[in-house]
Legacy VTK file of the C-alpha trace (Angstrom):
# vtk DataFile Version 3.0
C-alpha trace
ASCII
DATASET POLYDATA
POINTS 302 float
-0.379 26.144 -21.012
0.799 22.625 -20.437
0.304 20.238 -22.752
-0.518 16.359 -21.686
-0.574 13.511 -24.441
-2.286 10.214 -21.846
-1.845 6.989 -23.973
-2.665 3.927 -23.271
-3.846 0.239 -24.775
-7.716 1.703 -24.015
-7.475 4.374 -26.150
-7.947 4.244 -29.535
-5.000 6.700 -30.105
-2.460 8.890 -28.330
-4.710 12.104 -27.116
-3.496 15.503 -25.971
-5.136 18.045 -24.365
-4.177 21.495 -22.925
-3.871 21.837 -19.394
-3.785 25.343 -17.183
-0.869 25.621 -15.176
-0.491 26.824 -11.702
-4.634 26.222 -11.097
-3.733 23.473 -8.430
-5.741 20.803 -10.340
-4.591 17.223 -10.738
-3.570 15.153 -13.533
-6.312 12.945 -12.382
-9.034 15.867 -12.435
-7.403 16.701 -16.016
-8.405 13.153 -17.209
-11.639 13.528 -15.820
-12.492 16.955 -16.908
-11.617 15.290 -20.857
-12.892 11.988 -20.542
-9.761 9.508 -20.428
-10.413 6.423 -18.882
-7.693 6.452 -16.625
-7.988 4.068 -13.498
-9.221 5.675 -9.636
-10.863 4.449 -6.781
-9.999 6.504 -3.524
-8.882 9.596 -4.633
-6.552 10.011 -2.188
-3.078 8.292 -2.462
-4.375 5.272 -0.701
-5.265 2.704 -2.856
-2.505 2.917 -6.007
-5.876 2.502 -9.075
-4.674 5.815 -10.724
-0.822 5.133 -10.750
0.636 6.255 -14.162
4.328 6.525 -15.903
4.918 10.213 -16.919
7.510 11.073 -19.695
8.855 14.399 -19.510
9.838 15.838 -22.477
12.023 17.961 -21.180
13.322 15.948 -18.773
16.823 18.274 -17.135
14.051 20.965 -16.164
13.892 21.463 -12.496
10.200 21.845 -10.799
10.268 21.255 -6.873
9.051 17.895 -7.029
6.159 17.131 -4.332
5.954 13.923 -3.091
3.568 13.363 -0.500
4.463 10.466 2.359
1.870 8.705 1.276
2.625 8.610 -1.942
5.900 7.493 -1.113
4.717 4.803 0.858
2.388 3.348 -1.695
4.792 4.019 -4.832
7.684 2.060 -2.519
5.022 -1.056 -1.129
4.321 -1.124 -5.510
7.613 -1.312 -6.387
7.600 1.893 -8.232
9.802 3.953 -6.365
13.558 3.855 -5.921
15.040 5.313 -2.494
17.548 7.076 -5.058
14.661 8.280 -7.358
12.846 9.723 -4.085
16.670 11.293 -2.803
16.671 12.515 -6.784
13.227 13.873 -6.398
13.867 15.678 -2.886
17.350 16.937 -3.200
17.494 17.634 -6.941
14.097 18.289 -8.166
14.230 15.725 -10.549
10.895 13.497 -11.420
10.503 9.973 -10.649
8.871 7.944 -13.191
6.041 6.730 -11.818
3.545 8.847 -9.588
-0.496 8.780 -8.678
-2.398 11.434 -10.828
-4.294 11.888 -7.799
-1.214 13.343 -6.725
0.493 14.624 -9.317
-0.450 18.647 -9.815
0.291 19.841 -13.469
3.008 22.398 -14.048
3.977 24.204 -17.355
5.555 21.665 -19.012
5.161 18.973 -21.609
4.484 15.530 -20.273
3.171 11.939 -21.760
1.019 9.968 -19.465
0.859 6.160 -19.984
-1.258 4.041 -17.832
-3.089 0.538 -18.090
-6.746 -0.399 -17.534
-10.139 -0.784 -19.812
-12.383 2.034 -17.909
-13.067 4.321 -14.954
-13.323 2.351 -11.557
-16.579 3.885 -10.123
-16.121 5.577 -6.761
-16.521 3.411 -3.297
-17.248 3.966 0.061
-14.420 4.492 2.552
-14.465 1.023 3.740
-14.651 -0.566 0.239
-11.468 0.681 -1.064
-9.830 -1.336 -4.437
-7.544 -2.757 -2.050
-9.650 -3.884 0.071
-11.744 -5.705 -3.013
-8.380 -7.193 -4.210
-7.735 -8.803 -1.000
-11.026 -10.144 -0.110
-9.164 -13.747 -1.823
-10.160 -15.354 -5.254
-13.281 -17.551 -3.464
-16.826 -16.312 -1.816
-16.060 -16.554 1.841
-19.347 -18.724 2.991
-19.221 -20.332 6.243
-17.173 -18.922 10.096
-14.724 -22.038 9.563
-13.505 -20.900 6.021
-13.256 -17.204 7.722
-10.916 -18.239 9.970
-9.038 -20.401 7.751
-8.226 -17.328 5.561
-7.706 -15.106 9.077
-4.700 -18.295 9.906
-3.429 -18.269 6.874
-3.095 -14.451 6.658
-1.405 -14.042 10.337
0.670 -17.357 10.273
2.346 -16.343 6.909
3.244 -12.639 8.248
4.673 -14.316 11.184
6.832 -16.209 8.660
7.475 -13.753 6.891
9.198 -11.494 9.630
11.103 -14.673 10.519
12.170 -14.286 7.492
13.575 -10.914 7.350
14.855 -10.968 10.365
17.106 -13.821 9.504
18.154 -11.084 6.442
18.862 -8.643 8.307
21.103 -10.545 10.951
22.587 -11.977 7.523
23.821 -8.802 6.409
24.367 -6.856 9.958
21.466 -5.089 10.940
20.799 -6.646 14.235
18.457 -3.388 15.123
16.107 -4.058 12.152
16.146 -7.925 12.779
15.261 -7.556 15.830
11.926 -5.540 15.184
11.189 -8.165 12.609
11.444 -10.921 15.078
9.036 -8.713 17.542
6.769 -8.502 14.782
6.765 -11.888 14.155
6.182 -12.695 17.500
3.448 -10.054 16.856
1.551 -11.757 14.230
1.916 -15.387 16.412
0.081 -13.230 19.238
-2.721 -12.480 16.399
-2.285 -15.927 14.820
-3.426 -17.669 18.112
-6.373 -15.360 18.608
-7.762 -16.829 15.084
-7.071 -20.560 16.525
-8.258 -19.782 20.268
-11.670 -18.220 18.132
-11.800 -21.678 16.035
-12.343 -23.499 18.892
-13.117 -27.355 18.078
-13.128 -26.355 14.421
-10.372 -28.151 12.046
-9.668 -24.999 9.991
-6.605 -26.227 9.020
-8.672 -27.851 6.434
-9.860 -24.432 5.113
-6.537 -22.494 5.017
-7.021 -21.038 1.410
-4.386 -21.802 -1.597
-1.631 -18.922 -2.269
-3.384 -18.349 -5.395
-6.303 -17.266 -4.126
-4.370 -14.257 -2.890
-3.498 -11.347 -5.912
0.114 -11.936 -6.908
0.236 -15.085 -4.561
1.119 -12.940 -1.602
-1.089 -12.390 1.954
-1.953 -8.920 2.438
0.067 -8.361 6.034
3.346 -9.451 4.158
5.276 -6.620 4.105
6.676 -5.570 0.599
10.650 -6.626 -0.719
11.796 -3.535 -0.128
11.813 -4.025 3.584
14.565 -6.152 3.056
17.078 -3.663 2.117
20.267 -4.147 4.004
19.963 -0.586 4.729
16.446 -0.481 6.376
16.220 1.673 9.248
13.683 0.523 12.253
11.197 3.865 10.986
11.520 2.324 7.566
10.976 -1.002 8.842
8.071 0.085 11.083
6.659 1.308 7.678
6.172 -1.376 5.830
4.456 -3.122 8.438
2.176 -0.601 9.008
1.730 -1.065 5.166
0.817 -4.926 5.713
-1.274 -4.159 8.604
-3.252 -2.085 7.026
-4.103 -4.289 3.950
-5.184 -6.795 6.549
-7.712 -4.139 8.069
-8.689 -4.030 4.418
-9.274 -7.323 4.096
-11.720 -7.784 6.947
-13.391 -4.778 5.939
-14.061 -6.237 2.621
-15.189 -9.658 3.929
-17.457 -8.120 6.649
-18.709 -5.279 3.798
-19.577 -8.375 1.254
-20.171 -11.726 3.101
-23.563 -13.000 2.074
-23.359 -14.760 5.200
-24.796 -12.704 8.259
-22.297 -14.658 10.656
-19.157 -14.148 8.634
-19.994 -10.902 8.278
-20.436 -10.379 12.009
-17.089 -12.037 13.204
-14.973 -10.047 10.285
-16.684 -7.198 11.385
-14.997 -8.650 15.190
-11.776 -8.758 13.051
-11.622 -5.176 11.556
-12.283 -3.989 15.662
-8.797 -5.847 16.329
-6.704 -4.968 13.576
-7.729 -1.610 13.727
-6.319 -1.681 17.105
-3.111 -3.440 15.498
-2.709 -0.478 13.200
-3.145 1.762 16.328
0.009 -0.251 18.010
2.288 0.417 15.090
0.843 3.913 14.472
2.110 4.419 18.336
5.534 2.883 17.299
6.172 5.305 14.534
5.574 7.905 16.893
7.975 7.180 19.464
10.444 5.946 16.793
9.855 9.359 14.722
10.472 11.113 18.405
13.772 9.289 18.708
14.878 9.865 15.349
14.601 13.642 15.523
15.946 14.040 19.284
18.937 12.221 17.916
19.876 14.361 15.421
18.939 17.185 17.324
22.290 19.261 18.041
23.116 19.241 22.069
21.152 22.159 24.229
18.368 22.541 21.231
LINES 1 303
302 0 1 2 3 4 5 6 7 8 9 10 11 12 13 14 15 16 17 18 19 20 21 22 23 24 25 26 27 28 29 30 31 32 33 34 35 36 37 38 39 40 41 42 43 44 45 46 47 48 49 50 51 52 53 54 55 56 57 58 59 60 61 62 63 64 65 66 67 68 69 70 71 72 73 74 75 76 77 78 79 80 81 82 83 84 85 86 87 88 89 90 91 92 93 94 95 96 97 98 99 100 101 102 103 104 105 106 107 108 109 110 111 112 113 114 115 116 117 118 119 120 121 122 123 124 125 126 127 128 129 130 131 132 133 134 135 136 137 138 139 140 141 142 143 144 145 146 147 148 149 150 151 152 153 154 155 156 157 158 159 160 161 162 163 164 165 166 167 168 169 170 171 172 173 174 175 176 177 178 179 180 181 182 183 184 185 186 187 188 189 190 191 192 193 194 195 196 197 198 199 200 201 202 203 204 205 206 207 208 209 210 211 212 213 214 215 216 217 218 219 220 221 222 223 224 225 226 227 228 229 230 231 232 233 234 235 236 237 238 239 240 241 242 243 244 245 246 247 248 249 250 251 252 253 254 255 256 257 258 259 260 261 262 263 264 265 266 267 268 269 270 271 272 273 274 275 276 277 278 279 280 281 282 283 284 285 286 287 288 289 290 291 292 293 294 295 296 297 298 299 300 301
């Protein structure tokens, strides 16, 4: 038996319960099963609602930490994960702080779970995810010239944004890396004139939204700060746009899922088509890059 003590502001007090280990549930399905409030949405590793901070209480124990690539992913594009905590977590079997209880499987050991939020998020359809409803922007999107005033504002700071990091990377040496961030910028310029070429006669430089409209003042296809590390491989790199990407697809889906407009809700729906083919692109990079990466390290007549 395992014993797991979830506090957080919600609760009135600390609570523990007694958890089986070694029957494959979750932490999540533990806080279900007793009635904690704690965060979800997707259930999946996707979306970040259910992340927690887990205390081990007896911390030098080694368990063959799991960490899924997605959770990896999300923890790093939250700035919850270290690349030494993951190296710590793969090579030593030591736990990083922070995980998703969605992914997190209970062992036999003694653990405090602290997490934020006031209740449950209700389950959503796959295409209204909690990211998706954070990025939809801070205003109801109305009319097709304010649509495309968020769409330029989204691609035209991504584009500047790779600029950028590029000029980091050629700052600190890592002309491979700044490259790719100057193709991706050149990338999102490709995108950024699609939104124009769409606008037509329309002035929607008028429209282009605040930066606070946006949660944390940030455009969902800006990659994250880690993808400035000096060390950044092109996979890594490749990554965290696939990250931004993404959250743009999310975006779209929102607007087209929520518009009370019929026309905004028909071109977004336009927009998810075409990002999801954007996602495709970099999907296809990661591929060939993942190819390259293991036929390099590949010993000679393998």
């Amino acid at each position: 038996m395992a014993n797991v003590t979830f506090s957080s502001p919600v609760l009135a007090r600390d609570v523990t319960v007694y958890a089986v280990a070694g029957d494959r549930g979750t932490l999540l399905a533990v806080a279900k099963a007793h009635k904690i409030p704690l965060p979800f949405d997707c259930q999946d590793g996707e979306c970040g609602s259910c992340i927690v901070e887990i205390k081990h209480l007896s911390p030098d124990v080694k368990y063959a930490i799991a960490l899924t690539e997605k959770e990896k992913e999300l923890l790093k594009q939250l700035g919850k994960i270290t690349k030494a905590e993951i190296e710590n977590a793969e090579v030593n079997d030591m736990p990083p702080r922070y995980r998703l209880a969605c992914q997190y499987f209970v062992r036999n050991e003694d653990i405090v779970v602290s997490f934020e939020g006031d209740q449950t998020l209700p389950v959503k359809g796959p295409h209204i995810t909690h990211a998706a409803s954070r990025f939809k922007g801070g205003t109801e999107i109305g009319s097709i010239d304010e649509f495309l005033g968020y769409a330029v504002k989204l691609e035209e700071d991504a584009a500047l944004h790779y600029d950028e990091l590029g000029a980091a990377m050629d700052g600190c040496g890592n002309q491979r890396v700044a490259t790719l961030f100057r193709q991706l910028a050149a990338f999102s310029r490709r995108h950024l004139a699609e939104a124009r070429s769409r606008a037509g006669s329309l002035d929607v430089d008028t429209k282009i939204p605040p930066d606070y409209v946006w949660p944390n003042h940030v455009t969902p296809e800006r990659a994250s700060i880690w993808a400035a590390d000096p060390s950044l491989s092109r996979l890594d790199a490749l990554k965290a746009a696939l990250q931004g990407e993404r959250r743009g697809h999310e975006f779209y889906c929102a607007v087209a899922a929520m518009s009370k407009s019929p026309e905004v809700a028909a071109m977004a729906k336009e927009f998810v088509k075409e990002e999801a083919d954007h996602v495709k692109v970099l999907e296809a990079w990661i591929t060939h890059e993942e190819w390259d990466v293991k036929n390099a390290s590949a010993p000679a007549g393998a």
